[in-house]
C-alpha positions as CSV (number, residue, x, y, z in Angstrom):
1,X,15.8,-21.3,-116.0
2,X,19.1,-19.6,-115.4
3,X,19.6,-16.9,-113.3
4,X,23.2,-14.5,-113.8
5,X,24.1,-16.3,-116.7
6,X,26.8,-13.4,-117.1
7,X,28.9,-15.6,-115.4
8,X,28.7,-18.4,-117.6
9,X,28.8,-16.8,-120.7
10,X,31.7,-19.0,-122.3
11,X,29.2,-22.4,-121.6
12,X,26.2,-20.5,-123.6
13,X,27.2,-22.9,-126.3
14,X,25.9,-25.3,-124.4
15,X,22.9,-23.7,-124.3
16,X,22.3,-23.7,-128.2
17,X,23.3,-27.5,-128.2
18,X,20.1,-28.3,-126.1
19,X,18.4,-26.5,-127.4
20,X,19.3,-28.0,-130.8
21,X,18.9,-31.7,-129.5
22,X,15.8,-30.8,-127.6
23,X,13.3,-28.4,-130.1
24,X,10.6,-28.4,-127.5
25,X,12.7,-27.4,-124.4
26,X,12.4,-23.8,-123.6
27,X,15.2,-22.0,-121.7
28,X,14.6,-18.8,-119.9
29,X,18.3,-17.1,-118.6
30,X,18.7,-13.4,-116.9
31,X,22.0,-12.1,-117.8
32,X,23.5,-8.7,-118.3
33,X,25.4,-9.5,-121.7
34,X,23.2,-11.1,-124.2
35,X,24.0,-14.3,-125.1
36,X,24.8,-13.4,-129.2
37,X,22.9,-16.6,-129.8
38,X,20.7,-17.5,-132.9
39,X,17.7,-18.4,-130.9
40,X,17.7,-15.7,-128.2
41,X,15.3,-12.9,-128.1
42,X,15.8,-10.5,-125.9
43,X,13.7,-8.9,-123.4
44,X,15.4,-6.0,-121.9
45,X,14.3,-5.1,-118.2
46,X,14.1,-1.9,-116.5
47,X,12.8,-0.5,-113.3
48,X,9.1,-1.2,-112.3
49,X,6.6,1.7,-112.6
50,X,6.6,4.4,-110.1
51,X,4.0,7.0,-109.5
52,X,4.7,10.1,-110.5
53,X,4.3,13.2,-107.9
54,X,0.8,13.7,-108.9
55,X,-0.5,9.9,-109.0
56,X,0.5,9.2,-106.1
57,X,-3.1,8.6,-104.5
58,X,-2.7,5.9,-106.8
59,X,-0.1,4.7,-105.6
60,X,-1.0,1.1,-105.3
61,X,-1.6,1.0,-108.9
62,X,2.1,0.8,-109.6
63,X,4.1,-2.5,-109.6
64,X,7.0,-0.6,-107.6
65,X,4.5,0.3,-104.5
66,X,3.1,-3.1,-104.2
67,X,6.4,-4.7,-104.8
68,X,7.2,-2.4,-101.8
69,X,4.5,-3.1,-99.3
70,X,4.7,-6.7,-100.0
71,X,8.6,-7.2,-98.9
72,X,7.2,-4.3,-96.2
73,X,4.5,-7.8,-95.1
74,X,7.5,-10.0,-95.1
75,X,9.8,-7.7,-93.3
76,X,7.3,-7.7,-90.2
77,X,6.2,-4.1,-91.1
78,X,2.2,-4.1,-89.5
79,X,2.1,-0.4,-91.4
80,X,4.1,-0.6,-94.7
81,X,2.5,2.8,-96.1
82,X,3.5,4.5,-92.8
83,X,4.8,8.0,-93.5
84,X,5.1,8.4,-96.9
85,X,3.6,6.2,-99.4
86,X,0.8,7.4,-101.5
87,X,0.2,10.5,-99.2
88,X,2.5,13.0,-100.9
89,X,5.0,12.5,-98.7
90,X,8.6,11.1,-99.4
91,X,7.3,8.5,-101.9
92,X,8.6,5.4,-102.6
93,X,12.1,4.6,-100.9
94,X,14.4,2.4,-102.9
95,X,14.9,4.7,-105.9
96,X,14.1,4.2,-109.7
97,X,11.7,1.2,-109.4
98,X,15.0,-1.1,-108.4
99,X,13.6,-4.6,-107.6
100,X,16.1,-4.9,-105.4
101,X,16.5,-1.3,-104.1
102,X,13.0,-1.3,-103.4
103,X,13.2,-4.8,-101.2
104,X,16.2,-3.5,-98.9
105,X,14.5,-0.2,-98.5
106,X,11.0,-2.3,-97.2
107,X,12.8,-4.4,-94.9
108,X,13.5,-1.1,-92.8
109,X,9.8,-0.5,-92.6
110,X,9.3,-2.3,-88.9
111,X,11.9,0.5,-87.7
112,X,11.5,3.2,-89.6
113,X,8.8,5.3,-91.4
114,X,9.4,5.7,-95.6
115,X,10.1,9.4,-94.6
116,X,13.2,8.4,-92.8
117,X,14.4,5.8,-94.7
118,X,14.1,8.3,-97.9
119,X,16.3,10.5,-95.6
120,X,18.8,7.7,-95.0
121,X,19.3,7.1,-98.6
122,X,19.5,10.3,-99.5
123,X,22.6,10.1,-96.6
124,X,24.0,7.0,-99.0
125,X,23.1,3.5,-100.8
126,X,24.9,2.5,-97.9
127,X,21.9,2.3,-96.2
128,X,20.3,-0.6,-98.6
129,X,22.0,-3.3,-97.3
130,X,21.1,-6.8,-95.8
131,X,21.9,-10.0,-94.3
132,X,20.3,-12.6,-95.4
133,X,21.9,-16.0,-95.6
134,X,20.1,-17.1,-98.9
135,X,21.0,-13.9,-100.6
136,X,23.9,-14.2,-102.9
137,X,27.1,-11.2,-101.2
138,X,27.1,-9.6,-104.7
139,X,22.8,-8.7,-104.4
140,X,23.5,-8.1,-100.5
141,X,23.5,-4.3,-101.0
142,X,23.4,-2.0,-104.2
143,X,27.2,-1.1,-103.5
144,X,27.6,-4.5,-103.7
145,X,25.1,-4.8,-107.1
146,X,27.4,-1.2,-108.2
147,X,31.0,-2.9,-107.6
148,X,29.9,-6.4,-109.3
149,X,28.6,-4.8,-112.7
150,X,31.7,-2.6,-112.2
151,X,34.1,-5.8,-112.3
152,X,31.6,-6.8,-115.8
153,X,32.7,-3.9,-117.8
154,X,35.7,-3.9,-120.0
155,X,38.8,-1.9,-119.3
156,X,37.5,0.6,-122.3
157,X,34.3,1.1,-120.5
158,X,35.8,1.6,-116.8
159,X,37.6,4.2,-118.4
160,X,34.7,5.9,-120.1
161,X,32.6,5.6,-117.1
162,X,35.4,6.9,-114.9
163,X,35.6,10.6,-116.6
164,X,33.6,13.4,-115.1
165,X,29.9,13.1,-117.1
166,X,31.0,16.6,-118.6
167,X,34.1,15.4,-120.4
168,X,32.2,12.4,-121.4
169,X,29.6,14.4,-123.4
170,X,32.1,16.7,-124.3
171,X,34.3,14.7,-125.6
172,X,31.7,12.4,-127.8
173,X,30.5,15.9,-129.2
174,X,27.2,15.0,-128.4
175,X,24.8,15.4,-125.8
176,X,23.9,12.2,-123.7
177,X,20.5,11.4,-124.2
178,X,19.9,11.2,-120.2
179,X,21.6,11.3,-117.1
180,X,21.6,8.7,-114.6
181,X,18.8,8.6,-112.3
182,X,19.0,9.7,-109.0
183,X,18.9,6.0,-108.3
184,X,22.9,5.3,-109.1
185,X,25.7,6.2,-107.1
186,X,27.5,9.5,-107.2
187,X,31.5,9.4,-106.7
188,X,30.9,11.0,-103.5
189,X,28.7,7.8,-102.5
190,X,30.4,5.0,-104.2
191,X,33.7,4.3,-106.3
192,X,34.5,1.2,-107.8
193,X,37.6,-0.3,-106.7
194,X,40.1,-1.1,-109.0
């Protein structure tokens, strides 16, 4: 297995030769860019499963809330369901069924009920942050997760990405076919540096 392989994407030759040498070895790799391999088949990813407004006394049906109450467990939480969760209230913290959104936001849970740390997102991904020495920097925080996929992107797609939406869809002629969710950062909470 090979995690980030984005970063290695000039060695994924070397994947194909062992594959080639090796026909029963199986290779599972994450990466943002596919690998434009022969063998590869793609599985794209997106956010777990959230409930919508009225499911949510089924709350821990959905991949996204148990995800939640589990890293809730590990954070110390006794409660993780306090103030929110499954009882109409805020929901789930972390935004758009974001593995890793949805982690920072449960390790608040010992301190803070989902109420207030919906409140504190809604302040700024700021918020989503943590310290943990096994963690790689760039997954220590979704600004951090924002400014590395940021760095990813080809000059031509900073620029495309860096006009107002507006003039985007204007100037394609077409309408996007969605927005962002309310997951990803806003210029008023995060800019890329350049």
């Amino acid at each position: 297995m090979v995690d980030n392989l984005e970063h290695l994407l000039a060695g994924a030759g070397l994947l194909a030769e062992i594959l080639a040498c090796a026909p029963g070895v199986k290779l599972l790799a994450t990466s943002r860019e596919r690998l434009n391999l022969q063998s590869e088949y793609v599985f794209v990813t997106q956010g777990l499963p959230t409930p919508p407004p009225d499911q949510l006394h089924r709350a821990h049906d959905y991949d996204a809330i148990r995800l939640f109450a589990q890293a809730a467990r590990r954070a110390g939480a006794d409660r993780p369901a306090r103030g929110g969760v499954g009882r109409g209230g805020a929901g789930l913290p972390g935004g758009g069924g974001m593995p890793l959104g949805i982690e920072l936001a449960a390790a608040w849970t010992p301190l803070l009920s989902c109420r207030e740390i919906a409140a504190e997102i809604q302040r700024g991904l700021d918020f989503l942050a943590a310290n943990l020495r096994d963690l790689p920097e760039r997954q220590r925080s979704l600004a951090a997760v924002f400014e590395h996929s940021w760095r990813l992107l080809s000059e031509e797609e900073r620029a495309v990405l860096a006009q107002p939406r507006s003039s985007r869809a204007a100037s394609s002629g077409t309408r996007p076919r969605r927005w962002p969710s309310p997951a990803c950062p806003s210029s008023s909470t995060w800019s890329p540096s350049r």
